[in-house]
FILOZA-87304 format. One record per residue (C-alpha): residue number from 1; residue in one letter; x, y, z. Coordinates in nm, 3 decimals, decimal comma, always signed. Layout:
<nodes>
{n = NUM	res = A	east = X	north = Y	up = Z}
...
</nodes>
This chain:
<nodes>
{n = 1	res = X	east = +2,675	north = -0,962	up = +0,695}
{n = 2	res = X	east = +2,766	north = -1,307	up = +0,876}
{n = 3	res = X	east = +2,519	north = -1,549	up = +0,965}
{n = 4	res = X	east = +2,636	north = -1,498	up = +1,374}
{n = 5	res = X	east = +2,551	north = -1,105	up = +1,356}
{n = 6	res = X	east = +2,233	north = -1,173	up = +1,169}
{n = 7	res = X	east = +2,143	north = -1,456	up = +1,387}
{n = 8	res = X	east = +2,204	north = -1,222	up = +1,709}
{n = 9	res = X	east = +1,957	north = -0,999	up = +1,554}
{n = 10	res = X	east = +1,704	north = -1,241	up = +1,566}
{n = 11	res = X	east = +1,760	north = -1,435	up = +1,823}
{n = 12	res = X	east = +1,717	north = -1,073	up = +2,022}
{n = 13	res = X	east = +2,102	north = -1,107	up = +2,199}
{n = 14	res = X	east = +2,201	north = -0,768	up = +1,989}
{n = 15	res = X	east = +1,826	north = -0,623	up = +2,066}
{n = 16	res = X	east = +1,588	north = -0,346	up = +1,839}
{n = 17	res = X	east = +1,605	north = +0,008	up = +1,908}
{n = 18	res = X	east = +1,257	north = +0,147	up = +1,835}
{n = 19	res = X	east = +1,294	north = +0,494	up = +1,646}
{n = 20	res = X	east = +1,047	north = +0,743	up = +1,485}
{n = 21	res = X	east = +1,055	north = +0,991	up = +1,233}
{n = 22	res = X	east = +0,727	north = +1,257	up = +1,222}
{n = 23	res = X	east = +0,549	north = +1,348	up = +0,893}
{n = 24	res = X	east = +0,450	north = +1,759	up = +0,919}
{n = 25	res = X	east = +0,171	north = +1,968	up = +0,780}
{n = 26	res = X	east = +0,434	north = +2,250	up = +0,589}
{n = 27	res = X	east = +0,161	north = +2,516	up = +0,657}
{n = 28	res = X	east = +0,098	north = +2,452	up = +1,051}
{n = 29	res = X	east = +0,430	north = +2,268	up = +1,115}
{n = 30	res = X	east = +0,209	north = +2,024	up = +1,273}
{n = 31	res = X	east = +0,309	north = +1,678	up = +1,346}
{n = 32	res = X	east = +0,044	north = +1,457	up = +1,106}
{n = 33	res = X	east = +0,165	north = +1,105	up = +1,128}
{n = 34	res = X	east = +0,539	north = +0,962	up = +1,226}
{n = 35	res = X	east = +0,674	north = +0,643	up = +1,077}
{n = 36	res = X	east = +0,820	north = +0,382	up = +1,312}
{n = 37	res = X	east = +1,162	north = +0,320	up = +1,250}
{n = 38	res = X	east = +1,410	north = +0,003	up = +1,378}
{n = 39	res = X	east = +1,782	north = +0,048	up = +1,439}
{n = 40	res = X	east = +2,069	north = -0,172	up = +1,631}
{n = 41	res = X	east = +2,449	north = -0,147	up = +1,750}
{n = 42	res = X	east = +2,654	north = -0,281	up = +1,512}
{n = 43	res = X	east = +3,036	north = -0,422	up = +1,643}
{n = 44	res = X	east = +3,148	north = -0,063	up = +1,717}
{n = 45	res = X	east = +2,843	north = +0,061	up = +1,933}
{n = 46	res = X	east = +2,726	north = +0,265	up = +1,615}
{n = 47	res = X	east = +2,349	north = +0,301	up = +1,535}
{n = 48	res = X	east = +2,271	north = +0,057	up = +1,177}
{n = 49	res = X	east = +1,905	north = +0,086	up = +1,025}
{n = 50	res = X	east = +1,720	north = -0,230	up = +0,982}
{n = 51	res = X	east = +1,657	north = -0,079	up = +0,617}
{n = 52	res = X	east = +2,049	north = -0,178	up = +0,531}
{n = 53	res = X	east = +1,984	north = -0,543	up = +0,645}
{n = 54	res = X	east = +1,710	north = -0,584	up = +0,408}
{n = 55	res = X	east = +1,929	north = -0,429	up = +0,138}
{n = 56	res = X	east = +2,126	north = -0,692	up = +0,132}
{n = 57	res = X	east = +2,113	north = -0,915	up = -0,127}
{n = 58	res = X	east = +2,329	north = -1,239	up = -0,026}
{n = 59	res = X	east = +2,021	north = -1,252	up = +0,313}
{n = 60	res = X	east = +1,838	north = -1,547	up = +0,224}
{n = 61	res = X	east = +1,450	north = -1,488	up = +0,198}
{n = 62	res = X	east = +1,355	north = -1,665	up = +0,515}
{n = 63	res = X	east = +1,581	north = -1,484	up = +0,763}
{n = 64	res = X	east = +1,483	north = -1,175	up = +0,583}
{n = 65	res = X	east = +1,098	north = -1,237	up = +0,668}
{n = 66	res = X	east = +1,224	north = -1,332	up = +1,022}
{n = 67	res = X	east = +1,373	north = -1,018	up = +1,063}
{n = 68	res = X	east = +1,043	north = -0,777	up = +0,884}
{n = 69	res = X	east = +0,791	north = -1,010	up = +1,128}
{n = 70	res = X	east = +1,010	north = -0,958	up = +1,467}
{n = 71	res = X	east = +1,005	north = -0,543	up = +1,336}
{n = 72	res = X	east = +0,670	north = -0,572	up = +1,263}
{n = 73	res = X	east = +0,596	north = -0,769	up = +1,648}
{n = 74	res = X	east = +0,782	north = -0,484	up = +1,807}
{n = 75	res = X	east = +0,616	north = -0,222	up = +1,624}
{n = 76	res = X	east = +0,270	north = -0,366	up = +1,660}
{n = 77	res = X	east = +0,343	north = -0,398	up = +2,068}
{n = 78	res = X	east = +0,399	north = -0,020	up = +2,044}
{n = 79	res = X	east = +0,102	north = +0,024	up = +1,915}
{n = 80	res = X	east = -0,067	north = -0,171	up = +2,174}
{n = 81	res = X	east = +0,051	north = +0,074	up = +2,447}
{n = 82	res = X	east = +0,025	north = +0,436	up = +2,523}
{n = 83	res = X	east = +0,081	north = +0,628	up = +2,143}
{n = 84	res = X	east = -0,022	north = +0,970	up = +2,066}
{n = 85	res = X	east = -0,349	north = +0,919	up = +1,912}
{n = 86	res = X	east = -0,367	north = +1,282	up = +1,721}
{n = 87	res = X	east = -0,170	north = +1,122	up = +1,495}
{n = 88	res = X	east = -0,126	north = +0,838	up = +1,173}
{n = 89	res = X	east = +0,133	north = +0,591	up = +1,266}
{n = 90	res = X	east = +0,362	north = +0,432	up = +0,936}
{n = 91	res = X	east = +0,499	north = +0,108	up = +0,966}
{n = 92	res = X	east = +0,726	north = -0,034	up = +0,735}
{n = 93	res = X	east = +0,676	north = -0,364	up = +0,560}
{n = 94	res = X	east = +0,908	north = -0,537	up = +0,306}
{n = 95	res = X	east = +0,671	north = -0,685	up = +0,011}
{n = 96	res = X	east = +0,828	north = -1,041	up = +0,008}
{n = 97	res = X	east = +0,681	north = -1,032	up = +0,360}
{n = 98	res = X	east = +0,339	north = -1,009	up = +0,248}
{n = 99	res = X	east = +0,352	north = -1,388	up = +0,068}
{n = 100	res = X	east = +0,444	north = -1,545	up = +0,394}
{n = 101	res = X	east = +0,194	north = -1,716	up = +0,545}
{n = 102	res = X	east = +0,318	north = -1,621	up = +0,931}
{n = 103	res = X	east = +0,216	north = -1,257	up = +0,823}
{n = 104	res = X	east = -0,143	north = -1,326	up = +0,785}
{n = 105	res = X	east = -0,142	north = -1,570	up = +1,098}
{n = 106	res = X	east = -0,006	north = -1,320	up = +1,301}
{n = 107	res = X	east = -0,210	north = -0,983	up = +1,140}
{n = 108	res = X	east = -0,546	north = -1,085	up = +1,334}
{n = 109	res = X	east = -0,351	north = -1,074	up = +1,676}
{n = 110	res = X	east = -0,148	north = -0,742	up = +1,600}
{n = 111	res = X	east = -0,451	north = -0,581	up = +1,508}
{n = 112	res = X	east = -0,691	north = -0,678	up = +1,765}
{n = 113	res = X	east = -0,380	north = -0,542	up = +2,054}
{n = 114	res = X	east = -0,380	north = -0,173	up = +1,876}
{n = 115	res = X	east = -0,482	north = +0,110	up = +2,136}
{n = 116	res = X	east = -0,565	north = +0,339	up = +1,793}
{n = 117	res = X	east = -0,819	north = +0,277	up = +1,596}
{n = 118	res = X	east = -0,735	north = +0,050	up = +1,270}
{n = 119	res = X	east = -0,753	north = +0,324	up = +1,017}
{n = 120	res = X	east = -0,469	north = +0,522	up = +1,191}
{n = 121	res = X	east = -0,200	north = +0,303	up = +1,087}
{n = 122	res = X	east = -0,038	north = +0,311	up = +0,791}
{n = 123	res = X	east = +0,103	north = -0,003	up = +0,607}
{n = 124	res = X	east = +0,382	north = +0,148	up = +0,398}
{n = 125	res = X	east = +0,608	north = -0,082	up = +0,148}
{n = 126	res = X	east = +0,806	north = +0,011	up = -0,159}
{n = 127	res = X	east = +0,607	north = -0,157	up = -0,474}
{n = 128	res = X	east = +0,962	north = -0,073	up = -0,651}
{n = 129	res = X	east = +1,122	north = -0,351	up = -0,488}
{n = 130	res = X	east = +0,895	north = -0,613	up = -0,470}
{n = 131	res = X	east = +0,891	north = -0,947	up = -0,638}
{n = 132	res = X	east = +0,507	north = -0,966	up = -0,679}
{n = 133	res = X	east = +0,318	north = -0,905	up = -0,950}
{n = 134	res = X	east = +0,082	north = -0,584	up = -0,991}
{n = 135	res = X	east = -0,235	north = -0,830	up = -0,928}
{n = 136	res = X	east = -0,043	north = -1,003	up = -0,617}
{n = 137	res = X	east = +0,002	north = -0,655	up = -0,479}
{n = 138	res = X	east = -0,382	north = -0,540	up = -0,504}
{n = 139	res = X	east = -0,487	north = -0,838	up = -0,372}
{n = 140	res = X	east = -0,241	north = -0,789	up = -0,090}
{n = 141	res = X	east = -0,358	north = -0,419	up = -0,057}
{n = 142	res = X	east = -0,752	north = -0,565	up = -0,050}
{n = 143	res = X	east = -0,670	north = -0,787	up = +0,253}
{n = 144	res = X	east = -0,498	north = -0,558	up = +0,478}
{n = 145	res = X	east = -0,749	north = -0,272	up = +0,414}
{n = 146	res = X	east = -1,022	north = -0,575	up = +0,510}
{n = 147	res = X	east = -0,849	north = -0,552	up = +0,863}
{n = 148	res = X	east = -0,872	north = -0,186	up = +0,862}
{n = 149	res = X	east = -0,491	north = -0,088	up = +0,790}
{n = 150	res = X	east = -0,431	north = +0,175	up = +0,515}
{n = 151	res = X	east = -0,176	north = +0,156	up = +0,247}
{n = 152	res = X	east = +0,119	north = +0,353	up = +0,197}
{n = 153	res = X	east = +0,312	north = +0,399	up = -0,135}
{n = 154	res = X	east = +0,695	north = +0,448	up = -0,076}
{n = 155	res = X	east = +0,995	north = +0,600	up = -0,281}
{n = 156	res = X	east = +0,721	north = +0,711	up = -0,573}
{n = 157	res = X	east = +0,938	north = +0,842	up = -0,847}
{n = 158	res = X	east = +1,273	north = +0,588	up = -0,790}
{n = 159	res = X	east = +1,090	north = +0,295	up = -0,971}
{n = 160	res = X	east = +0,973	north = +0,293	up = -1,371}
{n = 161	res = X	east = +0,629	north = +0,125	up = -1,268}
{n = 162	res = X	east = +0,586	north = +0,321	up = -0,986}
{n = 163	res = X	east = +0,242	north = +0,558	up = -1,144}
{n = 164	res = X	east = +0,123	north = +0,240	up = -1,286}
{n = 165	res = X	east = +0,161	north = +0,091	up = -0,915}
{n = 166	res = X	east = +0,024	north = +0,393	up = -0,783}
{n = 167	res = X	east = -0,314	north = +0,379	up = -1,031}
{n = 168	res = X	east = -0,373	north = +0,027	up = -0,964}
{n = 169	res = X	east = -0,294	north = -0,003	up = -0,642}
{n = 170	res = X	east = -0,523	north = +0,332	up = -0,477}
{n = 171	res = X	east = -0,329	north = +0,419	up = -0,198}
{n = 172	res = X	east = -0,467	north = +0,601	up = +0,081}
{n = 173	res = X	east = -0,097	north = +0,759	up = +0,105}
{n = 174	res = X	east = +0,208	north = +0,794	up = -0,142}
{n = 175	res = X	east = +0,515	north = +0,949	up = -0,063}
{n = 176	res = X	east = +0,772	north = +1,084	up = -0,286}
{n = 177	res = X	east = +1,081	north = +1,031	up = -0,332}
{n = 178	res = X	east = +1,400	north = +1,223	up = -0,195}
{n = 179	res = X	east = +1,517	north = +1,202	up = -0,555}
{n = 180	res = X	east = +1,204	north = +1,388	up = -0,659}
{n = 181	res = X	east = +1,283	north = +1,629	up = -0,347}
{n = 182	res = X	east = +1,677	north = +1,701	up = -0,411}
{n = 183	res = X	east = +1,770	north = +2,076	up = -0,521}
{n = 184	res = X	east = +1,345	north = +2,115	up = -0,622}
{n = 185	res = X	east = +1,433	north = +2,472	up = -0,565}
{n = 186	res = X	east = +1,666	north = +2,463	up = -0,849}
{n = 187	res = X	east = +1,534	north = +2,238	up = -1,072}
{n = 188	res = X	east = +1,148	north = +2,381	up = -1,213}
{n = 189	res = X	east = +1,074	north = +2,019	up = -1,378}
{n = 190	res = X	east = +1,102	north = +1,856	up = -1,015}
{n = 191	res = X	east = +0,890	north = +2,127	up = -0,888}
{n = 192	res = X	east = +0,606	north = +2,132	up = -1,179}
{n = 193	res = X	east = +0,630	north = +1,751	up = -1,124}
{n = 194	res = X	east = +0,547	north = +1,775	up = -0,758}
{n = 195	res = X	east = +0,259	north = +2,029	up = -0,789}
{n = 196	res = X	east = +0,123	north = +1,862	up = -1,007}
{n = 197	res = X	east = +0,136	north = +1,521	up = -0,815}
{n = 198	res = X	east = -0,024	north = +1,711	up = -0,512}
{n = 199	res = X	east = -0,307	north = +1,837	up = -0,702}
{n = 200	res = X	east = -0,346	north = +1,483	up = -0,865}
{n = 201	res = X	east = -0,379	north = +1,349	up = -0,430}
{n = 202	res = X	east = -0,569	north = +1,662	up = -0,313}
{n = 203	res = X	east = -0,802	north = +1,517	up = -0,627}
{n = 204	res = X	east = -0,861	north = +1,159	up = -0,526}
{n = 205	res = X	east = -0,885	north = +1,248	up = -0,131}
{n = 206	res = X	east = -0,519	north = +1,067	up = -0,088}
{n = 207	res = X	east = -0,238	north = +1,150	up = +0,178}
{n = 208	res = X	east = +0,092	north = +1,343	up = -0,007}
{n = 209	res = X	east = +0,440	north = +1,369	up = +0,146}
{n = 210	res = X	east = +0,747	north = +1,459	up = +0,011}
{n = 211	res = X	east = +0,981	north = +1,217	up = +0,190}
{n = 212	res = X	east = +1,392	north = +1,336	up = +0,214}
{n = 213	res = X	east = +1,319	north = +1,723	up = +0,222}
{n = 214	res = X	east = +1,690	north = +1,843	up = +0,400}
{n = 215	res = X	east = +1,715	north = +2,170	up = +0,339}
{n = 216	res = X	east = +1,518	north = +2,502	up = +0,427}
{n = 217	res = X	east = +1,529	north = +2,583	up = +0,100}
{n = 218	res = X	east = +1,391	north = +2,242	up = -0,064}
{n = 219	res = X	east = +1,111	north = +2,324	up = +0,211}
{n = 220	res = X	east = +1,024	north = +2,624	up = +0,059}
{n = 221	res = X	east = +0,990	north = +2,492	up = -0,303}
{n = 222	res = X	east = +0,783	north = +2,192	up = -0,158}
{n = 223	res = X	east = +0,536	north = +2,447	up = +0,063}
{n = 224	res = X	east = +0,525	north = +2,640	up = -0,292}
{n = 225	res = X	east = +0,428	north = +2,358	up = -0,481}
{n = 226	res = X	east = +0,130	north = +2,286	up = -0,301}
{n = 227	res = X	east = +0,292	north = +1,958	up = -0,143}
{n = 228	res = X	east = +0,081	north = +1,942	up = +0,178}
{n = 229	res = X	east = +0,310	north = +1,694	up = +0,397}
{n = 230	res = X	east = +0,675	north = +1,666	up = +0,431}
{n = 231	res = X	east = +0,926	north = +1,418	up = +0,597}
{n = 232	res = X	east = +1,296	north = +1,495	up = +0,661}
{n = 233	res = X	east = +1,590	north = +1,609	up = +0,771}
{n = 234	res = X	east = +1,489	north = +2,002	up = +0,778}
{n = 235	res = X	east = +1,271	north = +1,880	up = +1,075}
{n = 236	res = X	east = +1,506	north = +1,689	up = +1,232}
{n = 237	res = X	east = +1,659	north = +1,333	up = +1,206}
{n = 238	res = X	east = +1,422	north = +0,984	up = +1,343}
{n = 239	res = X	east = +1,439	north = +0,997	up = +1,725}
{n = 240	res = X	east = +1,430	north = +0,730	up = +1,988}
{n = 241	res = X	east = +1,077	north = +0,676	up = +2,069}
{n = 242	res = X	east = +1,155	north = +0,786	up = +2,439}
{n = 243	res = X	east = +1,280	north = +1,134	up = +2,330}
{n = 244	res = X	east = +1,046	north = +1,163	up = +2,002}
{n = 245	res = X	east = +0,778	north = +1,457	up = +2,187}
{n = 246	res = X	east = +1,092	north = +1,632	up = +2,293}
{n = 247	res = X	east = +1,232	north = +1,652	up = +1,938}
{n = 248	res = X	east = +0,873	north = +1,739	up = +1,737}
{n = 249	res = X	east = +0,823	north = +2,043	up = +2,002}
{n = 250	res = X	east = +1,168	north = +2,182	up = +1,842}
{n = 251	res = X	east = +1,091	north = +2,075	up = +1,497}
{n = 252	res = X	east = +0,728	north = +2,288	up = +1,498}
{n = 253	res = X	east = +0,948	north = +2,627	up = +1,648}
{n = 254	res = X	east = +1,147	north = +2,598	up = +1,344}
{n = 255	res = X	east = +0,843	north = +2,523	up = +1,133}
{n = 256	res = X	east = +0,648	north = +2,764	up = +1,234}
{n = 257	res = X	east = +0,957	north = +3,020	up = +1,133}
{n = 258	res = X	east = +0,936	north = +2,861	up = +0,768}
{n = 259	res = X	east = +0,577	north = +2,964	up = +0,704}
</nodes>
């Protein structure tokens, strides 16, 4: 990625799409929680995820943290308007974010805007690609649940540390893996592995959801395995904010066929 295009994302000339993808109860097809999402036209006019910038390793740290605090602004702002309030609301943040000292500057002001209460929203970052150390990360976990966020484990299962992160850390949430999800309803390991991870949650009172599911009959295997949230494709892909309702009132007829 050049330093122009990157630059245009930040400086707001190539401007953020704001995008949403629900989280549904398998048993009511009920819409639980939907993360917030940021996309942008690349040179062609097609839709790129923000998630692809930060993949990129050649992005120096500081532009990258740029880039996760204007996200974070513009999800925040969202949050400050009219938002369904039945609802938990998931937004992203990359970990190298959280040892910036802008982040914590900025937190108190985000916070205060929010037209939900505190507790609804959903910090979720991927402890498999951060820098910090285990001890950084609870600490970093302590002071955003003392402003009243709750923590979200990401992409459980694609990272060797990832049950040690999830047994220090405590989430409130933790969401599996698509590679944990992929052909469950052929594979009985995957599925053992997943019932057993939602009785382990249903246990310590914490949110499970089985990120990725794409087919109907992955959905099936999840619903089977006791998994009691799910997030994917089957439901429908992440939807402009504007059109979101629109989109989750088709998703739940289809759900509501799958139970």
């Amino acid at each position: 990625m050049s330093t122009d295009f990157l630059n245009s994302l930040l400086s707001l000339q190539r401007p953020l799409v704001p995008y949403a993808h629900p989280i549904y109860s398998v048993r009511s097809a009920r819409v639980m929680a939907q993360e917030m999402l940021f996309r942008f036209k690349d040179d062609n006019g097609e839709m790129q995820t923000v998630g692809d910038v930060f993949a990129n390793a050649n992005i120096p740290y500081e532009q990258k943290v740029s880039l996760d605090l204007l996200c974070l602004d513009a999800g925040f702002k969202l949050l400050s308007g009219t938002v369904p309030v039945d609802r938990m609301h998931f937004i992203n943040l990359e970990p190298s974010t959280l040892a910036h000292p802008d982040f914590w500057k900025q937190l108190p002001r985000w916070v205060g805007g929010l037209e939900v209460n505190p507790g609804q929203v959903v910090v979720e970052f991927t402890e498999s690609h951060s820098l910090h150390r285990l001890d950084e990360l609870q600490v970093y976990a302590k002071r955003l649940r003392d402003h009243g966020l709750k923590i979200a484990v990401d992409d459980l299962g694609a990272g060797v540390a990832s049950l040690t992160h999830m047994a220090r850390l405590a989430p409130d949430f933790i969401k599996a893996d698509r590679s944990l999800v992929e052909q469950v309803h052929r594979r009985p390991y995957q599925a053992a592995l997943l019932n057993a991870l939602a009785h382990f949650a249903e246990h310590m009172r914490v949110g499970f959801i089985a990120e990725g599911v794409e087919l109907y009959e992955e959905l099936i295997a999840v619903m089977d395995a006791d998994v009691p949230w799910v997030q994917g494709f089957v439901y429908g892909h992440p939807e402009p904010i504007l059109d979101l309702e629109a989109a989750i009132r088709a998703a739940q007829g289809k759900g509501q066929q799958a139970s």
